[in-house]
C-alpha positions in Angstrom: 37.5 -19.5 -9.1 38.2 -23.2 -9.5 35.9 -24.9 -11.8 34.6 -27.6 -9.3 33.9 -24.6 -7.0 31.9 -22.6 -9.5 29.9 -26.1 -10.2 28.8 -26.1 -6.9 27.9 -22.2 -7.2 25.9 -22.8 -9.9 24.1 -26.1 -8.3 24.0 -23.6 -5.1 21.6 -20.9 -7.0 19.7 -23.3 -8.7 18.9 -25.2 -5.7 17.9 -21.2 -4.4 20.4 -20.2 -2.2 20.0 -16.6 -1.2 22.7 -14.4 -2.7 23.8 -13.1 0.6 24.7 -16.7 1.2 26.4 -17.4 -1.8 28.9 -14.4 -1.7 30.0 -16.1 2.1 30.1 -19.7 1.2 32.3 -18.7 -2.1 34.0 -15.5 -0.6 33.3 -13.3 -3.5 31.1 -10.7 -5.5 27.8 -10.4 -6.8 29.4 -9.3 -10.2 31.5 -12.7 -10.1 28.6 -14.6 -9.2 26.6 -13.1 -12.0 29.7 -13.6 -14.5 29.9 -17.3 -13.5 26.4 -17.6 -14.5 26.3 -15.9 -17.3 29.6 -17.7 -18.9 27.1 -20.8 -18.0 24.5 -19.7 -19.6 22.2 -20.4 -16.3 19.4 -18.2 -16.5 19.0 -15.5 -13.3 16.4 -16.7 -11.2 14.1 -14.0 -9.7 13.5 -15.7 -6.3 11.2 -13.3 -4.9 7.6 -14.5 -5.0 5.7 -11.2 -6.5 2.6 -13.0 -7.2 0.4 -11.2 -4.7 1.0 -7.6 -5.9 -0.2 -9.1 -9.2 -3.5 -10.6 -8.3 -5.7 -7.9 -7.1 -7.6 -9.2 -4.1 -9.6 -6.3 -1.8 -6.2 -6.7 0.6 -4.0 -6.3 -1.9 -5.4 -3.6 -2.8 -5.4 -1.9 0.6 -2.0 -2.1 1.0 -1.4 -0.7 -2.3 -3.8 2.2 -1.6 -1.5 2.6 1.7 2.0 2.3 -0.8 0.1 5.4 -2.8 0.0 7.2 0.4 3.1 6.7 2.7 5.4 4.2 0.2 7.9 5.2 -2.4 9.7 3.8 -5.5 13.3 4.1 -5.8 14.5 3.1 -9.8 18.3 3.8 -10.8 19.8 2.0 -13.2 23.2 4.0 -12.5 23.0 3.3 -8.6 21.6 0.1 -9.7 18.9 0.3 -7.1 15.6 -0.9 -7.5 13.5 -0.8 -4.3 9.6 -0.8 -3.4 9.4 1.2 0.2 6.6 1.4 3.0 6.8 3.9 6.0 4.9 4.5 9.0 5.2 5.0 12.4 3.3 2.0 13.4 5.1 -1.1 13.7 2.0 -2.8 13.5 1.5 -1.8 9.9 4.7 -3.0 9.1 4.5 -6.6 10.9 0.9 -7.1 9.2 2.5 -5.9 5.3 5.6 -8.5 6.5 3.0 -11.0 7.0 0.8 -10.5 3.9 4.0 -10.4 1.5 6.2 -12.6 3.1 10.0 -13.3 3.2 10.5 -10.7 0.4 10.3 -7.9 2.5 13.5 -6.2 4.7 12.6 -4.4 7.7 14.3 -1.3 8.9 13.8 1.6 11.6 15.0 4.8 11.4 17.2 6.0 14.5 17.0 9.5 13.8 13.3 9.7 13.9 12.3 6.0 14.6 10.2 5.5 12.1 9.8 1.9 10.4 10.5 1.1 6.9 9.5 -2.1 4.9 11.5 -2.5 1.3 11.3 -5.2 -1.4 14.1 -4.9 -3.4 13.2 -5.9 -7.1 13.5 -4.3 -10.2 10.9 -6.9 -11.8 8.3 -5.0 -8.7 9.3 -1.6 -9.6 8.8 -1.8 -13.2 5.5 -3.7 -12.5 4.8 -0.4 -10.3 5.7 1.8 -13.2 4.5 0.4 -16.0 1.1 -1.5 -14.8 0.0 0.3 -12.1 1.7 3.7 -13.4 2.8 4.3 -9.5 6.0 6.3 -10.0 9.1 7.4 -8.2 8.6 10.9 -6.7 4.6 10.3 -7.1 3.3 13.1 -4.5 2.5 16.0 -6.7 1.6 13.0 -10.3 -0.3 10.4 -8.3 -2.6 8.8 -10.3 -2.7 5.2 -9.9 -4.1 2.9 -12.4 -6.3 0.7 -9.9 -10.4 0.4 -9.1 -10.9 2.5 -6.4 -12.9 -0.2 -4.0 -13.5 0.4 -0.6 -10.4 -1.4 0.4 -8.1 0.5 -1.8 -9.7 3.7 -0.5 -9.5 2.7 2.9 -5.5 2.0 3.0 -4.8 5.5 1.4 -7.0 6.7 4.5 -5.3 4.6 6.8 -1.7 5.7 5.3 -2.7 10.0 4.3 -6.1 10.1 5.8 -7.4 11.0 9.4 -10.5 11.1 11.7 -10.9 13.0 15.0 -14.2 12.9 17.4 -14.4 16.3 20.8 -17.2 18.5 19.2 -17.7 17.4 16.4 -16.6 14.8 13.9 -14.5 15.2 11.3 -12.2 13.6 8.4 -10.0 14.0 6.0 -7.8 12.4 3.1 -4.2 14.7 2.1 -2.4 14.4 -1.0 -0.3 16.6 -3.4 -1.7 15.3 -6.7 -4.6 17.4 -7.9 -5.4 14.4 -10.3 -6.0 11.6 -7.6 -8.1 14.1 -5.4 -10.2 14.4 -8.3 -10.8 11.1 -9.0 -11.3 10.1 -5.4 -13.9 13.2 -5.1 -15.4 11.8 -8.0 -16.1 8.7 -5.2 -17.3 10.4 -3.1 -19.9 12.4 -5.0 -21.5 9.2 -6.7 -22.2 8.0 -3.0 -23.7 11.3 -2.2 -21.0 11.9 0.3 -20.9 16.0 1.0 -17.1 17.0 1.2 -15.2 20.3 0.7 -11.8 20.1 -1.0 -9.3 22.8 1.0 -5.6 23.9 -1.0 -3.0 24.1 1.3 0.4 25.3 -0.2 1.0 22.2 -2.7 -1.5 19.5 -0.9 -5.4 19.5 -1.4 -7.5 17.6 1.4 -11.4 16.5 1.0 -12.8 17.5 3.9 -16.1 15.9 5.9 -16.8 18.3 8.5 -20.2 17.3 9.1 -21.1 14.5 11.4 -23.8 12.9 9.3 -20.9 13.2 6.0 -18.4 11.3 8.4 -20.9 8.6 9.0 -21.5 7.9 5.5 -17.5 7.6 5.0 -16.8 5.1 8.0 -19.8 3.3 6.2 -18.2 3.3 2.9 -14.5 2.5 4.4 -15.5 -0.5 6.6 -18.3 -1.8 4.0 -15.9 -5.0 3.9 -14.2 -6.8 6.6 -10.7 -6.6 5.7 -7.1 -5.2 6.5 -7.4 -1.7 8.6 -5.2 0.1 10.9 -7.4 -0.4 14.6 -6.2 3.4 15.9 -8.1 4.9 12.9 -11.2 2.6 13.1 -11.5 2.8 16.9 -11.6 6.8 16.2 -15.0 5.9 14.6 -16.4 3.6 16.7 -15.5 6.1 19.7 -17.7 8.4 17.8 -20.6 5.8 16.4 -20.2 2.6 17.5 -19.5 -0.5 15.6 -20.8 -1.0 12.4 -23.2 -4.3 12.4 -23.7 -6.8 9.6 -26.0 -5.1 7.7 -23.6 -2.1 7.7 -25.6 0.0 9.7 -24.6 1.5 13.5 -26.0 3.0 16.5 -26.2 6.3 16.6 -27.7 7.3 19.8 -31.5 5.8 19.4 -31.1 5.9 15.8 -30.4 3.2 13.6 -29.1 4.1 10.2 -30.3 3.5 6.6 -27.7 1.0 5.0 -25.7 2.3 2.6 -25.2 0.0 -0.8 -23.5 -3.3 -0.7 -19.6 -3.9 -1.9 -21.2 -5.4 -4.7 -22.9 -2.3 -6.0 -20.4 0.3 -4.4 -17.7 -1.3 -6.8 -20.1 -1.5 -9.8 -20.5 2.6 -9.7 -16.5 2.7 -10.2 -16.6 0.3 -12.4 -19.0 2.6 -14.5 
């Protein structure tokens, strides 16, 4: 490349022009690109904003509680692919994680099985993901993220590998294949006094609330905060209970609920 041309490369990438662009404007290769930079001594600039996975606000942490569930991690150094994944067959969820993380995230469907697919391609996120958080590629059978299980975190995993139906009875249930994090997350459970049975199926455990009283004390716990939640799954509660009210109570035929705790005092027990 000329030298007046690879000047206005580098001013180009400086100035933040996506990669994508650069390769057309110049007609050439990410490997040239990098080379030009390099012999330049310009510094690669990491223009993805990562800043929100990094500061743990209560919806941050719900949609990483919904990455332990239905998201993966693809790391390869050799295939030189570095990618942060979320799947689900609600387009809604992937609209509202595009619109909490912003322009660094790709959408994608599926055509064999239409299911929708937001990736943020960054090896600076997936090492964050693996190191810090110690969320891993091929988690299912290991998860055991390192994260405070609030409310909010809980409450993505259920939206992502958890579900509620009403008919008869109520009843709930969170799925995963990491004896480890149904531990911990039964550990939860039984400091709020929530009863639950754990069931073994093949190489998944689910908690189970097959009581209706039990399945009123986790939509309590789930929707203590007002904050991200996939509507389908909280309007199979309120089908069954009603809507929760300010003081975190609900209407259960003529009876009114006792309260259970506040955020404040539900995050203070994991934080024990």
């Amino acid at each position: 490349m000329e030298k007046h041309l690879e000047q206005d490369l580098i001013e180009d990438y400086v100035n933040k022009v996506p990669l994508k662009e650069l390769k057309k404007k110049y007609k050439t290769s990410s490997d040239t690109i990098y080379k030009i930079l390099d012999s330049n001594s310009i510094k690669r600039a990491n223009h993805k904003d990562l800043s929100k996975f990094k500061h743990l606000t209560e919806d941050t942490l719900y949609w990483l509680g919904y990455l332990c569930a239905d998201g993966n991690i693809e790391y390869s150094s050799n295939k030189r692919i570095y990618k942060v994944s979320l799947f689900s067959k609600d387009e809604c969820v992937i609209d509202d994680f595009i619109t909490y993380f912003g322009d660094i995230c790709k959408k994608y469907q599926r055509k064999q099985n239409g299911i929708f697919e937001v990736a943020i391609h960054s090896k600076e996120l997936c090492e964050f993901f693996i190191e810090e958080l110690n969320i891993i590629p091929n988690k299912g059978l290991q998860l055991d993220p390192n994260l405070p299980y609030t409310p909010s975190f809980i409450r993505g995993y259920f939206d992502g590998d958890g579900s509620i139906r009403g008919g008869g009875r109520a009843e709930a249930k969170f799925t995963s294949g990491s004896k480890i994090f149904i531990d911990k997350l039964s550990g939860i459970f039984i400091n709020l006094g929530i009863y639950f049975v754990i069931r073994e199926k093949g190489n998944a455990y689910d908690i189970c609330f097959e009581r209706k009283s039990e399945v009123l004390k986790l939509y309590k716990f789930l929707y203590s905060e007002n904050g991200q939640k996939l509507k389908r799954k909280l309007d199979n509660f309120v089908a069954i209970y009603g809507n929760i009210d300010e003081n975190n109570t609900v209407n259960c035929g003529n009876e009114i609920d006792n309260p259970q705790p506040s955020l404040l005092e539900i995050t203070k027990r994991f934080n024990d």
